[in-house]
N, CA, C and O of each residue as an XYZ file, in Angstrom:
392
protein
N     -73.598    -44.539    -55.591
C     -73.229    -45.658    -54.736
C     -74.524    -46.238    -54.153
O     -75.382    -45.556    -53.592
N     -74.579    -47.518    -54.333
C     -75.682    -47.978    -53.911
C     -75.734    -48.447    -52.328
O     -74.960    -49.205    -51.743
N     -76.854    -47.778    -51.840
C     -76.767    -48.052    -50.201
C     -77.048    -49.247    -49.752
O     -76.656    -49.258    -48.586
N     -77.656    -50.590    -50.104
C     -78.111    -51.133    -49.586
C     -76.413    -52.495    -49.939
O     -76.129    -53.621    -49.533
N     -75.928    -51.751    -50.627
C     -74.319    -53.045    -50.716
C     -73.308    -52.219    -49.620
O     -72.195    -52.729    -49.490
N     -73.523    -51.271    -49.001
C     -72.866    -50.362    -48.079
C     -72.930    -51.502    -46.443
O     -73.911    -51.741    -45.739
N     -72.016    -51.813    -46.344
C     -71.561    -52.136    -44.765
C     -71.589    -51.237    -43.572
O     -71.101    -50.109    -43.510
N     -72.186    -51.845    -42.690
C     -72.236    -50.408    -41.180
C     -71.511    -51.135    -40.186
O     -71.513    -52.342    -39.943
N     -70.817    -50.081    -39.590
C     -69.483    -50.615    -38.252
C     -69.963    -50.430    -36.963
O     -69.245    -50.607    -35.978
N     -71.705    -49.917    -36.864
C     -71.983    -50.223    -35.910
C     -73.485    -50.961    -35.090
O     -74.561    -50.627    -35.586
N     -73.509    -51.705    -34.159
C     -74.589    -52.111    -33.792
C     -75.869    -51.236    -33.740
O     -76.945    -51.559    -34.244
N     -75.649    -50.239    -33.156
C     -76.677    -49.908    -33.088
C     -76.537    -47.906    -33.243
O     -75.461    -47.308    -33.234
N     -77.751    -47.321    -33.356
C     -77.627    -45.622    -33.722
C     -76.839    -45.340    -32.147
O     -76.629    -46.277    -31.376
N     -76.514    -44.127    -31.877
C     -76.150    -43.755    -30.618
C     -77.483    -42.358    -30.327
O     -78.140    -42.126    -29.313
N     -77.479    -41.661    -31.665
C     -78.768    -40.848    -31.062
C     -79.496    -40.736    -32.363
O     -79.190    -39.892    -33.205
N     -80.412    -41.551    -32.507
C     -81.394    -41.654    -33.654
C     -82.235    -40.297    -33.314
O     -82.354    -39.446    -34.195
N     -82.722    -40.135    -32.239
C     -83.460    -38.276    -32.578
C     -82.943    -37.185    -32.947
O     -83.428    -36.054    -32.932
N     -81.938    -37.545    -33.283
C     -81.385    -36.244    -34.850
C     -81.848    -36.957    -36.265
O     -81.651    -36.320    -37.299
N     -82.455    -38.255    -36.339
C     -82.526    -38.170    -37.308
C     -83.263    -37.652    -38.113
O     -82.781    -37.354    -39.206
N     -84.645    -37.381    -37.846
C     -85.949    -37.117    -38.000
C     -85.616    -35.020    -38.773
O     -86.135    -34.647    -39.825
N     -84.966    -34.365    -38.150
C     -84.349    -33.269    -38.516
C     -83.348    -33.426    -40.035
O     -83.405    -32.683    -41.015
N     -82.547    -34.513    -39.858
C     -82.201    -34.733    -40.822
C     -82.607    -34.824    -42.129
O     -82.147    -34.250    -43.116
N     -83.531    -35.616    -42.036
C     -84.819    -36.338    -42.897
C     -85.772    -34.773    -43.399
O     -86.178    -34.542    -44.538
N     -85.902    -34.091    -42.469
C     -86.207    -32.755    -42.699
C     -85.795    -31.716    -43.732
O     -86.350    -31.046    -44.602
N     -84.273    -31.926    -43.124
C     -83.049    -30.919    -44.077
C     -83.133    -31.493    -45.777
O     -83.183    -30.787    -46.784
N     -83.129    -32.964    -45.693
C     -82.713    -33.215    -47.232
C     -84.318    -33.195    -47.371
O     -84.268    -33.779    -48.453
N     -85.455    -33.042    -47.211
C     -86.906    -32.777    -47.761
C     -87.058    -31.656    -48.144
O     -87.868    -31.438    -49.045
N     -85.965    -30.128    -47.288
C     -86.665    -29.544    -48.279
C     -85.393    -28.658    -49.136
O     -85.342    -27.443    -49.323
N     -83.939    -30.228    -49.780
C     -83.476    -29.763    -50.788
C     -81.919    -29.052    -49.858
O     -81.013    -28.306    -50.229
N     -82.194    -29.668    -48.683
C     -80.903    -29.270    -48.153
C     -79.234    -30.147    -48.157
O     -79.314    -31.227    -48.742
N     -78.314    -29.939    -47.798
C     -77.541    -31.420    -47.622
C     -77.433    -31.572    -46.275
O     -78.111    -31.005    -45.418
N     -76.489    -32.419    -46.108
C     -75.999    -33.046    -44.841
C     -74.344    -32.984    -44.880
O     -73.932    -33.259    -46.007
N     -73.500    -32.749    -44.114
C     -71.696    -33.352    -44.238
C     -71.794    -35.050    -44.609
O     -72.465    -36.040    -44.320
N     -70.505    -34.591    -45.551
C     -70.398    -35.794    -46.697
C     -70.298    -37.169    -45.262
O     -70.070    -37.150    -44.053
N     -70.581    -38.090    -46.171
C     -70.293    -39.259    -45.116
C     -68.888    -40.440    -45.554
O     -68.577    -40.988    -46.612
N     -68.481    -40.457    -44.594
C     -67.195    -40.987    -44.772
C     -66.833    -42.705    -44.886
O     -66.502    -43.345    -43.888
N     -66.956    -43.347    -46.309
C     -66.477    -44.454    -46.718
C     -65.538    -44.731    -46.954
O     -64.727    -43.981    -47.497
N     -65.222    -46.461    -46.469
C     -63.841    -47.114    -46.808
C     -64.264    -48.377    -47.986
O     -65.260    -49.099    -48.033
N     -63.174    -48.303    -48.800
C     -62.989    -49.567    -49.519
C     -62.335    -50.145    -49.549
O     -61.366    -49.646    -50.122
N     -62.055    -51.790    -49.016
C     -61.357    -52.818    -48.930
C     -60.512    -53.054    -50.372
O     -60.889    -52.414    -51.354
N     -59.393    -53.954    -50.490
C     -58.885    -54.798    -51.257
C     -59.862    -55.386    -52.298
O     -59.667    -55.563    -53.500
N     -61.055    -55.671    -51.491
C     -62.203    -57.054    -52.310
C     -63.267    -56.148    -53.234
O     -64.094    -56.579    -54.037
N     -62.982    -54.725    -52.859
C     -64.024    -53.897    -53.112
C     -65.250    -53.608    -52.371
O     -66.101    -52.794    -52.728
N     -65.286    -54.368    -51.258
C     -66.633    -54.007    -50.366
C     -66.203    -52.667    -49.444
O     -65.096    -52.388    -48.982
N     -67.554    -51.898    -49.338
C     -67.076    -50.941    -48.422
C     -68.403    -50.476    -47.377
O     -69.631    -50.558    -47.358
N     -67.599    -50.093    -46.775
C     -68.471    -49.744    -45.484
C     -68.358    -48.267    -44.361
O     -67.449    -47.497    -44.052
N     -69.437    -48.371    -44.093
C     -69.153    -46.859    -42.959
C     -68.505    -46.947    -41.916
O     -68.405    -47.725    -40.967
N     -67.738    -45.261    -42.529
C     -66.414    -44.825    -41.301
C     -67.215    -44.133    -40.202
O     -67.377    -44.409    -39.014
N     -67.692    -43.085    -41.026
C     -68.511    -42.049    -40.301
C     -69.623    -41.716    -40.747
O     -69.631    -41.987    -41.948
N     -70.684    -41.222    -40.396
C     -71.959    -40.980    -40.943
C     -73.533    -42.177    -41.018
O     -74.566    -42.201    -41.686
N     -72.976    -42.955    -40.016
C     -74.375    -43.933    -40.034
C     -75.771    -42.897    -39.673
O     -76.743    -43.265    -40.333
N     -75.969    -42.093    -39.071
C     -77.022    -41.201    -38.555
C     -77.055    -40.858    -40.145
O     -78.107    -41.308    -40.600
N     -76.471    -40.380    -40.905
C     -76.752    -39.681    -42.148
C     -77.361    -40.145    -43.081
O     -78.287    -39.630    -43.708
N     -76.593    -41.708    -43.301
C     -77.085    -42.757    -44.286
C     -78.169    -43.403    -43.943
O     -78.827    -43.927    -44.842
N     -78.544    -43.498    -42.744
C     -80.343    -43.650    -42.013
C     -80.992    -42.909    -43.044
O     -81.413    -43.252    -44.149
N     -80.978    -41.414    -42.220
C     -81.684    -40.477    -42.787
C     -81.771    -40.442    -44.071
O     -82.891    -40.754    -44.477
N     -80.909    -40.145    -44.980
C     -81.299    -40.712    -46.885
C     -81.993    -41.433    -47.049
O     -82.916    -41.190    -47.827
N     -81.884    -42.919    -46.281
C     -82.812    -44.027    -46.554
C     -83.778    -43.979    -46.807
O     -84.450    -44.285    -47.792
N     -84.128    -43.089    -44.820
C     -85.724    -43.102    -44.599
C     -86.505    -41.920    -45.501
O     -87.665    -41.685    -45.162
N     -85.888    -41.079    -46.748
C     -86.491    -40.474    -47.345
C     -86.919    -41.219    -48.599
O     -87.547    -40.658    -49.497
N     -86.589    -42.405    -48.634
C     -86.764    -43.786    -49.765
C     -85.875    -43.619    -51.009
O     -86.290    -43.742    -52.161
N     -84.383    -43.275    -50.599
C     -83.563    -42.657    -51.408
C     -83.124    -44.273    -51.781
O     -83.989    -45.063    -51.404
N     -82.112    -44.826    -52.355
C     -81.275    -45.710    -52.337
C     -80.015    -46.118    -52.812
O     -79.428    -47.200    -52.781
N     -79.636    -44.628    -53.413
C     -78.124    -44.354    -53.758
C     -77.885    -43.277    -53.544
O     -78.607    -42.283    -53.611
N     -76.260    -43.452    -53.112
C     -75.955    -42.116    -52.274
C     -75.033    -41.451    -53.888
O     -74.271    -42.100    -54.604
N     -75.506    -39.834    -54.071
C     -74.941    -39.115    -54.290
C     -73.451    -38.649    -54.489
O     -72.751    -38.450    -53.496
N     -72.932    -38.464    -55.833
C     -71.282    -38.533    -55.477
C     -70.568    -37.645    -54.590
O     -69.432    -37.786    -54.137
N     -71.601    -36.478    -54.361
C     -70.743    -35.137    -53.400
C     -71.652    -35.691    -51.900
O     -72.017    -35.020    -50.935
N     -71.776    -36.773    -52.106
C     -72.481    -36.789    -50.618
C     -71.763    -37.903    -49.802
O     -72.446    -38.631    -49.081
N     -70.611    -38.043    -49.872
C     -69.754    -39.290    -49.698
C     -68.476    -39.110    -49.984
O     -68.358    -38.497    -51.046
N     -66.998    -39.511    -49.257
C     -65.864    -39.266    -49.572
C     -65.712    -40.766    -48.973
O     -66.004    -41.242    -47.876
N     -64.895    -41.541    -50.634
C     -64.587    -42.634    -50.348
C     -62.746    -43.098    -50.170
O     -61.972    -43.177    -51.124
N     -62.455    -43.300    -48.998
C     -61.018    -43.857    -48.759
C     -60.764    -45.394    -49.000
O     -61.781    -46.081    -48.914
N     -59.539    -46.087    -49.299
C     -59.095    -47.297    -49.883
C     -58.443    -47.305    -48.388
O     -57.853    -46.324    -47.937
N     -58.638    -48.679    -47.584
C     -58.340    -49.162    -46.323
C     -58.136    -50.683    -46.855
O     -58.716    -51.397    -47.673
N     -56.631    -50.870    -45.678
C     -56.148    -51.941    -45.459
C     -56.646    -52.803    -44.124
O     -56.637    -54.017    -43.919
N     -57.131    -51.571    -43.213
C     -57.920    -52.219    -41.946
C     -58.983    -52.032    -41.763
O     -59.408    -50.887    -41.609
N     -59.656    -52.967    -41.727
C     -61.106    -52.981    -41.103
C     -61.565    -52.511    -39.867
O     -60.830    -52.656    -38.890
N     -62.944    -51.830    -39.712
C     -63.437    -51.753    -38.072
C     -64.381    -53.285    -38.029
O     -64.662    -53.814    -39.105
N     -64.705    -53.746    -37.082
C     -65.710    -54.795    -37.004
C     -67.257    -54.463    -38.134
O     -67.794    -53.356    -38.178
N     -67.755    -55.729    -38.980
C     -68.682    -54.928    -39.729
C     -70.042    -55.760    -38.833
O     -69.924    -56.799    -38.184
N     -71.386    -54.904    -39.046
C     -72.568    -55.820    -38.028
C     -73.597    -55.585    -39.414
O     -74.525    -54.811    -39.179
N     -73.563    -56.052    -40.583
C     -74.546    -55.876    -41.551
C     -74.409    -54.621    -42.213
O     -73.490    -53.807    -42.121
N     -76.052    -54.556    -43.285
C     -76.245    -53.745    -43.900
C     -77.266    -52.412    -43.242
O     -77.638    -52.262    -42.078
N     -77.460    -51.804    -44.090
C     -78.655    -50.458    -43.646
C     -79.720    -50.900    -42.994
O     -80.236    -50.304    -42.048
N     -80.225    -52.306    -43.614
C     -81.059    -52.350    -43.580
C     -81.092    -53.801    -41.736
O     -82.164    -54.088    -41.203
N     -79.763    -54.359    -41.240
C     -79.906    -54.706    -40.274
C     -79.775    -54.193    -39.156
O     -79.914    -54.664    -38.027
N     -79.328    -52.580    -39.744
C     -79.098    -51.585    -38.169
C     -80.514    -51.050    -38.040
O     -81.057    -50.839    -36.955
N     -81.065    -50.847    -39.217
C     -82.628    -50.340    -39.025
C     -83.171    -50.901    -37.987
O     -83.499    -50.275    -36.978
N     -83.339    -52.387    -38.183
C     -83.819    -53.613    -37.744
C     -83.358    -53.423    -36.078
O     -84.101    -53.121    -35.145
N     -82.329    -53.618    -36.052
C     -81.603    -53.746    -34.482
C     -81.865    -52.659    -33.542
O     -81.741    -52.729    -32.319
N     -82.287    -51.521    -34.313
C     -82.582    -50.582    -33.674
C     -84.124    -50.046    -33.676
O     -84.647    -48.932    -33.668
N     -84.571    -51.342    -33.689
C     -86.066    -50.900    -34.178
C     -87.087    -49.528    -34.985
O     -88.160    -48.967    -34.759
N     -86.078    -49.458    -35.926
C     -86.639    -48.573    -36.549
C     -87.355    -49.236    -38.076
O     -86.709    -49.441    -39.104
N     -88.529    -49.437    -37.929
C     -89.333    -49.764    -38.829
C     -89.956    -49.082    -39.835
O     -90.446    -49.650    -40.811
N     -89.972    -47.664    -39.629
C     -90.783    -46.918    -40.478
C     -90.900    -44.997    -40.495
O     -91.083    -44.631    -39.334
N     -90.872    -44.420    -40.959
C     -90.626    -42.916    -41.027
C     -91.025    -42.258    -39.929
O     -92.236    -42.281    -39.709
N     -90.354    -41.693    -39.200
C     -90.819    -40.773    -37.930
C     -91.869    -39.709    -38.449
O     -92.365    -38.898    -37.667
């Protein structure tokens, strides 16, 4: 699944200093709990749960997520969407690898 067509449901991280640990775990070959996607009617999909997670992949310069690293559900309702990976980065000023 490619991350950068992935939708995020929220403005901004709530605690980005786990991520850096994260970023840790999958460096040396560890996982993370799967992260939880929805897919619309149109086929677009976006994050339920796991924005801290899908950071962390990123910032290891990953750019597709893994099939056991993701459980994808078919939704009729939407949460509000605020962009891609790459505008929560942004909003949250995260520019570059801790």
């Amino acid at each position: 699944m490619q991350i950068s067509r992935i939708y995020v449901s929220q403005r901004k991280l709530r605690c980005a200093a786990q991520i850096p640990d994260m970023i840790e775990t999958l460096e040396v070959g560890g996982c993370l709990p799967r992260i939880t996607l929805s897919r619309s009617q149109d086929g677009s999909v976006q994050v339920e749960d796991g924005h801290h997670r899908l950071t962390a992949i990123w910032m290891t310069g990953r750019r597709e997520l893994k099939q056991h690293e993701y459980l994808l559900l078919e939704k009729d309702q939407w949460r509000p969407r605020f962009g891609r990976i790459t505008d929560l980065l942004e909003r949250c000023g995260i520019t570059a690898r801790w």
